[in-house]
C-alpha positions as CSV (number, residue, x, y, z in Angstrom):
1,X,0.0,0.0,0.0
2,X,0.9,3.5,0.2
3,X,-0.4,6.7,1.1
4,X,-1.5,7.6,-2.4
5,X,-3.8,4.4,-2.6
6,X,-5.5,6.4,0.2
7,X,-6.0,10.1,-1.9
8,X,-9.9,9.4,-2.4
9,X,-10.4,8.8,1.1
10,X,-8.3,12.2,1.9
11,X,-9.9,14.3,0.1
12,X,-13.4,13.3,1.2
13,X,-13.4,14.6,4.7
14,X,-15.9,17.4,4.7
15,X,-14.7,18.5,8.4
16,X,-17.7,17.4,10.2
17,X,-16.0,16.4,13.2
18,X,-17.6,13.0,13.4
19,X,-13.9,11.9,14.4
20,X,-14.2,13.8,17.5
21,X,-16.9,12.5,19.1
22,X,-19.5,9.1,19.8
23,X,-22.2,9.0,17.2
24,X,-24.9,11.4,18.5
25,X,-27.2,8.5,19.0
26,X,-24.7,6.8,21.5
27,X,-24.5,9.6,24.0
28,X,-25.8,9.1,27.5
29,X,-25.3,12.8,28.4
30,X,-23.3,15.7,28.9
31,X,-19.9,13.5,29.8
32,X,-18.2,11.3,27.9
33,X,-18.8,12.4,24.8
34,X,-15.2,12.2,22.8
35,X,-14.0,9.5,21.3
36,X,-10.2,10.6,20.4
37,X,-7.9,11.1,23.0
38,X,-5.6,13.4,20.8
39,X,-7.6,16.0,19.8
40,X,-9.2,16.0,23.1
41,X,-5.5,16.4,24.7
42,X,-4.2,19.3,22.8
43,X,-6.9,21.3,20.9
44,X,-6.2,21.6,17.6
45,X,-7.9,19.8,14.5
46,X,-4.4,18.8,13.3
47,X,-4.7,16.5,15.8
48,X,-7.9,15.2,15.2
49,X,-8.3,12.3,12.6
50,X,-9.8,14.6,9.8
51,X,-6.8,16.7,10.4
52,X,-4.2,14.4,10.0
53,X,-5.8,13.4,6.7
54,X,-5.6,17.0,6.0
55,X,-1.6,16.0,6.5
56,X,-1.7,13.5,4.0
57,X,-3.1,15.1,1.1
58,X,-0.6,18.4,1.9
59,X,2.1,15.9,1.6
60,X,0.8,13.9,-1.5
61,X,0.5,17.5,-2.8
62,X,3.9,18.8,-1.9
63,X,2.7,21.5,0.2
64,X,3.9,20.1,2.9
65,X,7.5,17.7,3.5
66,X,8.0,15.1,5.9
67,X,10.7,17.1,7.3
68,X,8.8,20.0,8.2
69,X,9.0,21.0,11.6
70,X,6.4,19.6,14.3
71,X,5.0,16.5,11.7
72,X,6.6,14.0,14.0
73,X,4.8,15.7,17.2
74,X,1.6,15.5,15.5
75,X,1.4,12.3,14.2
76,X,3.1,10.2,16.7
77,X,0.9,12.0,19.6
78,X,-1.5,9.2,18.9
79,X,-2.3,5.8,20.1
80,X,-3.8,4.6,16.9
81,X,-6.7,4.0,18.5
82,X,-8.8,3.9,15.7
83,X,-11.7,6.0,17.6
84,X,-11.4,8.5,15.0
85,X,-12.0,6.0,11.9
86,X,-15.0,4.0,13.7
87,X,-16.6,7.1,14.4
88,X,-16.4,8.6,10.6
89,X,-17.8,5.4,9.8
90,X,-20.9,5.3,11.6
91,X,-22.0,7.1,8.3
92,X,-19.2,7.8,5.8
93,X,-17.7,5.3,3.6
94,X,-13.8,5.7,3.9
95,X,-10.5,5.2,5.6
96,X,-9.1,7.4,8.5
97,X,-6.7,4.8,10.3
98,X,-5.2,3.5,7.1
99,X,-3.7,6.9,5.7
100,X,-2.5,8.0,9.2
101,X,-0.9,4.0,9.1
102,X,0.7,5.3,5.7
103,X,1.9,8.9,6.9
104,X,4.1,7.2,9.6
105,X,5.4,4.7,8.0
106,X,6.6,6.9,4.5
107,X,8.6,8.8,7.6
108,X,9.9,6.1,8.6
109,X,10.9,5.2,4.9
110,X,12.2,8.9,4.5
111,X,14.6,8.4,8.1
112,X,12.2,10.9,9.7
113,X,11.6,8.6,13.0
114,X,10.9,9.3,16.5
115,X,14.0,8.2,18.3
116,X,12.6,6.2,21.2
117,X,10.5,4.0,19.1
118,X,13.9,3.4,16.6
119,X,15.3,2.0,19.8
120,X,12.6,-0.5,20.7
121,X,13.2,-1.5,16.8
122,X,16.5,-2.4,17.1
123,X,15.2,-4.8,20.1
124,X,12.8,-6.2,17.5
125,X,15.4,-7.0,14.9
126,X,18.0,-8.4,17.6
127,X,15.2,-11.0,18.7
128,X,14.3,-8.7,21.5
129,X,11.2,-7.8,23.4
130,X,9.4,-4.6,22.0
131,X,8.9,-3.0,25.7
132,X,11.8,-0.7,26.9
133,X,12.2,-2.1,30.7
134,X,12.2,-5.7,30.8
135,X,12.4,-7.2,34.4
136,X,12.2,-11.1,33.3
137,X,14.5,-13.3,30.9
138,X,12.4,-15.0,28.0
139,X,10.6,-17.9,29.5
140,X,10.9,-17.5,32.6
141,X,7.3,-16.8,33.5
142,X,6.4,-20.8,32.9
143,X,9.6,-22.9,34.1
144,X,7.6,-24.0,36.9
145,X,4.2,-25.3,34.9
146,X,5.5,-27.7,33.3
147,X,4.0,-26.9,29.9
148,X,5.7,-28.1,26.3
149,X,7.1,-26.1,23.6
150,X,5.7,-26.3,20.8
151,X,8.4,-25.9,18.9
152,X,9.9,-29.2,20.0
153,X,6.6,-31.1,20.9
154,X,3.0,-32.0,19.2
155,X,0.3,-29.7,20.6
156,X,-3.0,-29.0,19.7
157,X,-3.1,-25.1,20.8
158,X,-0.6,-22.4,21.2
159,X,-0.2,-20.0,23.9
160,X,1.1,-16.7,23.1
161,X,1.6,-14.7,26.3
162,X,3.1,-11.3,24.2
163,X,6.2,-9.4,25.1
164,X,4.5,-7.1,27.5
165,X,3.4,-10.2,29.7
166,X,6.2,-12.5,29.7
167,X,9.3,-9.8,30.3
168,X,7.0,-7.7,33.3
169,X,6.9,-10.4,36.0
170,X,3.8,-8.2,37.4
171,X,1.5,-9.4,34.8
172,X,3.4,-13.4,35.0
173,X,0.5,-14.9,36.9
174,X,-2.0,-13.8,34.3
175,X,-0.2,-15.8,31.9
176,X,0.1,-18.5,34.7
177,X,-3.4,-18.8,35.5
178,X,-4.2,-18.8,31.7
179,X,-1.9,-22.3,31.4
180,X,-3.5,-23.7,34.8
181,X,-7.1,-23.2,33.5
182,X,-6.2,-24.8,29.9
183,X,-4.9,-27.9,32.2
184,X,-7.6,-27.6,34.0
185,X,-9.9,-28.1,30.7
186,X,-7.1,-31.1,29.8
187,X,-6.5,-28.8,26.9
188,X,-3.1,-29.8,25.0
189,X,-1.7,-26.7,25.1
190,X,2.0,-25.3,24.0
191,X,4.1,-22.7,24.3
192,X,7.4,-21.6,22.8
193,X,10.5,-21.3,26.0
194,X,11.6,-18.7,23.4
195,X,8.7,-17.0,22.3
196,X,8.6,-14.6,19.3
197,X,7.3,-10.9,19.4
198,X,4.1,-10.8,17.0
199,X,5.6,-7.5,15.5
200,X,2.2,-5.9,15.9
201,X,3.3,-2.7,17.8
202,X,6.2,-2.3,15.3
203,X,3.4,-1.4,12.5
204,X,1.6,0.7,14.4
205,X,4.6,2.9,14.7
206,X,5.0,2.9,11.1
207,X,7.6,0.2,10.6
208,X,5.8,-1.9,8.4
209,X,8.6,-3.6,7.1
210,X,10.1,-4.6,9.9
211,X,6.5,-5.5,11.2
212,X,5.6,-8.1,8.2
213,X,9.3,-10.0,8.1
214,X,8.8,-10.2,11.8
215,X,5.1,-11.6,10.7
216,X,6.5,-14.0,8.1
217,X,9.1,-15.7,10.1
218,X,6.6,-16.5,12.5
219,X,4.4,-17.9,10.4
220,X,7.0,-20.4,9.7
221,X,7.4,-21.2,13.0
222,X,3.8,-22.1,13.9
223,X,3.5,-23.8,10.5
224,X,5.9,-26.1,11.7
225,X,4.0,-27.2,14.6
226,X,0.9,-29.1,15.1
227,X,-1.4,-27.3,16.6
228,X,-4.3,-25.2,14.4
229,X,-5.3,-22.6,17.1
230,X,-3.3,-20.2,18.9
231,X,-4.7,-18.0,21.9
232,X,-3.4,-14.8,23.5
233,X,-4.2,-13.0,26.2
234,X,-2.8,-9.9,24.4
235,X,-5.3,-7.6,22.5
236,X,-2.6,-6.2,20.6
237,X,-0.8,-9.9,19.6
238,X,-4.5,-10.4,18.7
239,X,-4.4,-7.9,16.4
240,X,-1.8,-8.8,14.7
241,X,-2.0,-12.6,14.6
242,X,-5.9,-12.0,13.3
243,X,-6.0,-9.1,11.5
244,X,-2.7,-8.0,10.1
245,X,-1.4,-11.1,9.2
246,X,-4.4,-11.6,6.9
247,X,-3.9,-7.9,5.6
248,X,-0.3,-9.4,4.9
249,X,-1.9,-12.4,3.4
250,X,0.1,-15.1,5.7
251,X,-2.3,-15.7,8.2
252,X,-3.1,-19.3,6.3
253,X,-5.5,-21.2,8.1
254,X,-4.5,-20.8,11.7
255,X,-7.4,-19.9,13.9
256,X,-6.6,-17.1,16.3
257,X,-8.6,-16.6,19.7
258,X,-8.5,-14.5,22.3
259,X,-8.5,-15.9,26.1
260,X,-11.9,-14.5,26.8
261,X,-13.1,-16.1,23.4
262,X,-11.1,-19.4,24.6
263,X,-12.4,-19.7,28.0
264,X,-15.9,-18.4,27.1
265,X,-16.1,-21.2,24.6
266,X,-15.1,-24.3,27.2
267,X,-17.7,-22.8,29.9
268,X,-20.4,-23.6,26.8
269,X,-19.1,-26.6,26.3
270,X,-19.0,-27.9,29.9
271,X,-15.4,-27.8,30.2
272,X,-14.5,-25.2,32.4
273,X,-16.9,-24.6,35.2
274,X,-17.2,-21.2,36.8
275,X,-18.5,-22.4,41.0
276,X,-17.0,-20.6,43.1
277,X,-18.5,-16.9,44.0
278,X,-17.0,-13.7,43.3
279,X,-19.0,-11.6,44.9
280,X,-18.0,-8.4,43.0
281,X,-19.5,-5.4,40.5
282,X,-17.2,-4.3,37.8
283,X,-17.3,-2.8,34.4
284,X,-15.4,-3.9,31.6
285,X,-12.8,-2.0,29.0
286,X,-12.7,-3.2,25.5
287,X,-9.5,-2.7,24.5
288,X,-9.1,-0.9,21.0
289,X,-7.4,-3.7,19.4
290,X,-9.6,-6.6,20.5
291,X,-12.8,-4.8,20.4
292,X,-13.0,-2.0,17.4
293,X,-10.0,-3.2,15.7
294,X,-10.2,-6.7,16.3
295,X,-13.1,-7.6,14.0
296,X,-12.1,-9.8,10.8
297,X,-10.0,-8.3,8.0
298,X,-12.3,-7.7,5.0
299,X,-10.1,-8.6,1.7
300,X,-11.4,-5.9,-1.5
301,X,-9.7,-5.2,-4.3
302,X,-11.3,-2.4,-7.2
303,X,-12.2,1.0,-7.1
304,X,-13.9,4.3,-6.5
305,X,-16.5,6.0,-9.5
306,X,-15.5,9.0,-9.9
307,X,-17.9,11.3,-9.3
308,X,-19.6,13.1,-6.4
309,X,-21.0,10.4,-4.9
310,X,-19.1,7.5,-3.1
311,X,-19.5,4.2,-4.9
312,X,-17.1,1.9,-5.5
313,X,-16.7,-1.1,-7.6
314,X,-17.4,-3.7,-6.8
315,X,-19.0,-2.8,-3.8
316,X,-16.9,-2.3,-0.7
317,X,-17.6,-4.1,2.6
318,X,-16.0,-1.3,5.8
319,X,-15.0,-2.7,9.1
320,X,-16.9,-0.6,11.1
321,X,-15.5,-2.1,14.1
322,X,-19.4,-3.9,15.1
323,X,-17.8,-6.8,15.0
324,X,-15.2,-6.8,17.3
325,X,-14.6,-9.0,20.6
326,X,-17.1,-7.9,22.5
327,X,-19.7,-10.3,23.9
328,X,-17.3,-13.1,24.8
329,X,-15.4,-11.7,27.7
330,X,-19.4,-10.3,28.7
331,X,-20.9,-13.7,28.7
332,X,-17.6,-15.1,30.1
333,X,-18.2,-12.7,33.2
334,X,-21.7,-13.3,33.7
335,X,-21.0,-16.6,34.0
336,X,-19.3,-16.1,37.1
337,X,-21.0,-17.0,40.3
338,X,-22.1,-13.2,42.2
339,X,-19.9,-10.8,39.8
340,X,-22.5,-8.0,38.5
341,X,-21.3,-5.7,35.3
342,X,-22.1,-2.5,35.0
343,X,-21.1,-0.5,31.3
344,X,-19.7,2.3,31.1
345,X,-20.9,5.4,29.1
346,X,-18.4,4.7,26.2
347,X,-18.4,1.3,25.5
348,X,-18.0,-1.5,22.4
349,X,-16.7,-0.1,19.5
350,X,-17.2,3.5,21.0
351,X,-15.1,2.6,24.1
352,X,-12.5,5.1,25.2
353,X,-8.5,4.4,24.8
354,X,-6.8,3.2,27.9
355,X,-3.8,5.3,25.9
356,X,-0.9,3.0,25.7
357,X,-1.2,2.3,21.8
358,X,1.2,3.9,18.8
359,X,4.0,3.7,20.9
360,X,2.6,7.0,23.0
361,X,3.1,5.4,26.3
362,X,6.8,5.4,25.2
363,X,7.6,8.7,23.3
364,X,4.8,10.7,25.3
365,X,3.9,9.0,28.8
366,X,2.5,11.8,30.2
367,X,0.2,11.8,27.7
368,X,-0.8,8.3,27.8
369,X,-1.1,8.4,31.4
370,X,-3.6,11.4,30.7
371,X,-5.7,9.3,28.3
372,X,-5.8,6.5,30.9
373,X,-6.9,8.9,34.0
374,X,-10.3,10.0,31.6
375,X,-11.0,6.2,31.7
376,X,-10.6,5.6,35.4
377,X,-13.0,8.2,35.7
378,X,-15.5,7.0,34.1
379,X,-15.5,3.8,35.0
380,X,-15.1,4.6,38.7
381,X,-18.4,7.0,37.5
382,X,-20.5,3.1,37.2
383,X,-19.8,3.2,40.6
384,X,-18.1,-0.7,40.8
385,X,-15.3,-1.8,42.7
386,X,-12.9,-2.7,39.5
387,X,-12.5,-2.4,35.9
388,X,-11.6,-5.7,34.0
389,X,-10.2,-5.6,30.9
390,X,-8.6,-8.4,28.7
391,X,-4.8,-6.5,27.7
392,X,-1.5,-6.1,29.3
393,X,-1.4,-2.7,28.2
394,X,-4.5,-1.4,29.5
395,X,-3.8,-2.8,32.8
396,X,-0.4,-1.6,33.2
397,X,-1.6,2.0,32.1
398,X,-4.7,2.2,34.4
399,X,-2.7,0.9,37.2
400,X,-0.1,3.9,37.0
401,X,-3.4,6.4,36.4
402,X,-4.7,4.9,40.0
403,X,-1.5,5.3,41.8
404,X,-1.3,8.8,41.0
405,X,-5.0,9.8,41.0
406,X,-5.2,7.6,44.6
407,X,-8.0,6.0,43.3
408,X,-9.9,2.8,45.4
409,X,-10.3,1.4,41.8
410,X,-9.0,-2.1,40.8
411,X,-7.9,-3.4,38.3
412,X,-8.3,-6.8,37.1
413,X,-7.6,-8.9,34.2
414,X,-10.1,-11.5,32.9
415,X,-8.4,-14.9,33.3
416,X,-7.9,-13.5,37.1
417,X,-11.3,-13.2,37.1
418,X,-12.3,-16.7,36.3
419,X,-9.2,-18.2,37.8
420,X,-11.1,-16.8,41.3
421,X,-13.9,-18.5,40.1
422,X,-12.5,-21.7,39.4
423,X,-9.1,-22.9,40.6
């Protein structure tokens, strides 16, 4: 692709503002009403996503270079969120995330990176982690479970725990509980001692390159093994294993689940039992890349009619980010035994940013830490005891927002959740 592909879709923002804000119908009240974190942090509509495609077609046009002074600031002082692009879609037909995906990765191609996020490449490329502070050694998180590799031994699933779980020993008995509930279910279940980084984050900070070798090599590896399925408890390695490996066209015919979409499906099928009470109210966060940006990639290939009107031919089937992850980690939590949800105003594919994608929580933490405080709030607004989420990211993020805000709020991932319930 390239950001010319994306012209059409450029040049058709009419400045409505849609990208602001929930769909009018959506709203609850006076609160809550944004939906990107960006232009709600700083102000100005070139942070917005109509802005930013304002950007695009300055720089297809030559008006503007990707040298110019404060184009890193603006596009990297956003988590990729894809807010903006969900909420244009509740009644346009075009692309918002995609040409901001193009804008960072033709700086990256012209050398015009952001300096913190080159170093977490580097890590990526030497077989590293792509977090910045690893406290754990690769593996270490399971040498006690007694679990296979599946790179050495037939399995029928694959557990991926994701870079930010397995190097933060914090968020190790997460991953822990995930293997304990599998053996639980007498589910054959591998992982790799040396376990790959999906490369997902690396394309949302524009190395797209870097992203789909990393992508391909992997690919190999879980070709080689037995097992069909894999399952993460990382929205973001959900992403990428789901959705842009079939944008990249390797995905094959691995089927990629999500733990709450795992452990959802073996409490239907009798497997898992959920007896024990939890006698709890909590809300739940849909993370952006398991909710929103989680649903299927849709495959199309043709064009737009000229013309006034957008039509395109064939006809072109949007994600408009419905058909995300969203009622398996719900049904897996009212399954539990005395745990009541409550929703927050901003929910689905209309939910807030917790703030740690696009690489912001690393080249602008005060900013992501900012983004993660307006979600505390809310929630803590449902007035329940925790939020639950299902992503390593999220929880790390609201977990420094409640520390500084001295919030009573917990935070709780989903497998902990069930693993009350259960083990």
């Amino acid at each position: 692709m390239g950001l010319e592909e994306f012209k059409d879709d450029m040049s058709a923002c009419c400045r409505c503002s849609a990208c602001k804000y929930v769909p009018l119908e959506t709203l609850k009240g006076y609160d809550h009403v944004d939906i990107c974190p960006s232009i709600s942090r700083f102000g100005y509509r070139a942070y917005s996503g109509g802005g930013r495609l304002g950007i695009g077609m300055a720089l297809l046009n030559k008006e503007m270079d990707y040298s110019s002074p404060g184009l890193l600031e603006i596009i990297y002082n956003c988590q990729m969120c894809g807010g903006c692009d969900i909420s244009c879609k509740y009644a346009m037909d075009m692309e918002v995330l995609d040409p901001m995906n193009e804008i960072r990765a033709e700086c990256i191609k012209r050398n015009n990176s952001h300096p913190v996020l080159d170093k977490i490449i580097t890590s990526l490329k030497n077989g590293g982690p792509m977090v910045l502070e690893a406290n754990a050694k690769q593996g270490e998180w399971a040498s006690e479970l007694g679990t296979k590799d599946y790179t050495k031994q037939s399995v029928q699933v694959i557990y991926h725990a994701g870079c930010r779980t397995r190097h933060d020993k914090a968020r190790w008995p997460i991953a822990q509980q995930t293997i304990k509930l599998m053996q639980k279910a007498n589910i054959d279940v591998g992982i790799a001692m040396d376990e790959p980084c999906c490369g997902g984050r690396a394309y949302q900070m524009g190395y797209q390159t870097e992203a789909i070798e990393k992508a391909k090599r992997n690919m190999e590896i879980f070709n080689k093994s037995s097992a069909k399925t894999l399952v993460t408890g990382c929205a973001e390695c959900y992403f990428a294993f789901k959705v842009l490996y079939d944008k990249f066209g390797i995905k094959g015919d691995f089927e990629i689940l999500h733990t709450s979409e795992f452990f959802a499906r073996l409490i239907q099928q009798g497997k898992l039992k959920p007896g024990k009470k939890v006698n709890m109210t909590v809300t739940y966060h849909d993370p952006c890349h398991l909710g929103r940006q989680g649903e299927p990639y849709i495959h199309w290939k043709g064009h737009r009619v000229p013309g006034q009107l957008i039509v395109f031919d064939p006809p072109k089937e949007f994600r408009r980010g419905m058909n995300g992850v969203y009622e398996p980690p719900r049904n897996l939590l009212q399954s539990i035994p005395g745990l009541k949800m409550v929703e927050m105003d901003r929910h689905k594919e209309f939910a807030w940013c917790c703030g740690a994608g696009g690489g912001v929580s690393e080249t602008n933490p005060e900013y992501a830490l900012w983004t993660a405080t307006k979600r505390i709030e809310e929630a803590a607004s449902t007035k329940t005891e925790a939020i639950v989420t299902g992503c390593p990211g999220c929880e790390n993020l609201f977990e420094a927002a409640i520390r500084k805000n001295e919030s009573r709020l917990k935070v709780y991932d989903i497998v902990e959740i069930l693993a009350r319930a259960i083990l």
